[in-house]
KOLPADREN-833752 format. One line per 3 residues: number of its first residue (from 0); their letters; for each residue z, x, y of C-alpha. Coordinates in nm, 4 decimals, padded with zeros to 6 digits. Each point is the difference from the previous one (the first is absolute). Layout:
N
NUM> a> Z:X:Y | ...
***
This chain:
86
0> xxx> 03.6829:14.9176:09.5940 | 00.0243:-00.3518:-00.1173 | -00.3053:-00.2399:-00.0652
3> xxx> -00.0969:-00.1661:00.3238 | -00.1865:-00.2885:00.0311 | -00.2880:-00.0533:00.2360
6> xxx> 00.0396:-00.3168:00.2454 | -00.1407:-00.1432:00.3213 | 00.2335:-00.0869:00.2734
9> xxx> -00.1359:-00.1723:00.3157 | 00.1438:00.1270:00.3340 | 00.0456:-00.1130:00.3326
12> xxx> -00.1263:00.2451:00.2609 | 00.3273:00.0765:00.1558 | 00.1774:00.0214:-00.3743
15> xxx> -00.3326:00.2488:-00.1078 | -00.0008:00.2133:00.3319 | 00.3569:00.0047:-00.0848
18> xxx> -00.0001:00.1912:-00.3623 | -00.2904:00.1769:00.1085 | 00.1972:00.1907:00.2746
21> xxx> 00.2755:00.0316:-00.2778 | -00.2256:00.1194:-00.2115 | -00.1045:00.3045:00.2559
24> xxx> 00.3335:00.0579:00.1116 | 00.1710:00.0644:-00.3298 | -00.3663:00.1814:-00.1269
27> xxx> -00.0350:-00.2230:-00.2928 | -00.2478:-00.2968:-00.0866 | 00.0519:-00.3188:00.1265
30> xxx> 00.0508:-00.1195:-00.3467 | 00.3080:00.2279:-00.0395 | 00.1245:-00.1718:00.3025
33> xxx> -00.0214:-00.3325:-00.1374 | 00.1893:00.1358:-00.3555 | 00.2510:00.1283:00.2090
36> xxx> 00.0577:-00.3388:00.1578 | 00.0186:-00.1988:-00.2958 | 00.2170:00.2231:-00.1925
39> xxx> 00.2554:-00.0113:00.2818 | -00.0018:-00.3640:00.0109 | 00.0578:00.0070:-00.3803
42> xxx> 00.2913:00.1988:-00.0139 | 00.0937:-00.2468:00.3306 | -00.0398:-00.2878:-00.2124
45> xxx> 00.1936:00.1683:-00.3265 | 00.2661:00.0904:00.1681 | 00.0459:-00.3988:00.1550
48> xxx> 00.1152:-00.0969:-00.3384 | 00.3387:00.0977:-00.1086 | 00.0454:00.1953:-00.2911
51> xxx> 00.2502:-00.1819:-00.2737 | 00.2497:00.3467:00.0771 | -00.0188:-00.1153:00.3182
54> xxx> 00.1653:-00.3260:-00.0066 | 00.1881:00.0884:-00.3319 | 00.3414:-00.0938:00.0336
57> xxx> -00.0608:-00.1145:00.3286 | 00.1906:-00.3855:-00.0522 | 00.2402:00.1720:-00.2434
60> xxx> 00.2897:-00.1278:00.1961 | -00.1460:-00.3201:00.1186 | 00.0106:-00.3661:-00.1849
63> xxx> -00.3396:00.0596:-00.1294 | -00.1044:-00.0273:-00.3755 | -00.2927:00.1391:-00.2191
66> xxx> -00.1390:-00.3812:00.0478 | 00.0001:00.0491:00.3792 | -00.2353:00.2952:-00.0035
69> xxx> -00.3058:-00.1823:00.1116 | 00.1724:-00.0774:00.3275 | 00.1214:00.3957:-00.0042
72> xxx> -00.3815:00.0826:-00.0700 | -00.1844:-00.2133:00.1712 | 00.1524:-00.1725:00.2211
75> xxx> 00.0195:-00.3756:-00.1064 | 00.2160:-00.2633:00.1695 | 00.3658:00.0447:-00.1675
78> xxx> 00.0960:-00.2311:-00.2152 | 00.2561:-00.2444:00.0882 | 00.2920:-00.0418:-00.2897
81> xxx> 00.0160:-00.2803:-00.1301 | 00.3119:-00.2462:00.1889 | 00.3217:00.0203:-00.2142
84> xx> 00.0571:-00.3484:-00.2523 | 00.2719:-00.1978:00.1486
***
């Protein structure tokens, strides 16, 4: 089992009433309950991000350039070209 860490988390009722019937329910500690929960919302919040061979290839056919990969990334304004010299 991995190192835990010991921590104090303050409740209210409802939310403590809450894990403790989860706790009885699934026959574990209350504790376990509250592992449970955060490890679900950190694969949640892993899985939010895409993965580089997810979007790989993605703008292959598009006008897009390697300098344009903020925008790709992260979503910045596009840029505007620059207006043609007369």
């Amino acid at each position: 089992m991995a190192r835990m860490t010991r921590t104090q988390v303050t409740l209210e009722r409802d939310e403590y009433e809450f894990l403790k019937a989860e706790a009885g329910e699934r026959g574990c500690s209350l504790s376990s309950v509250v592992r449970g929960l955060v490890r679900t919302e950190m694969v949640r919040a892993s899985s939010t991000v895409p993965h580089v061979w997810e979007i790989a290839g993605l703008f292959a056919d598009g006008e897009f350039s390697g300098k344009d990969h903020d925008a790709i990334l992260y979503g910045e304004p596009e840029r505007v070209p620059p207006a043609p010299e007369l």
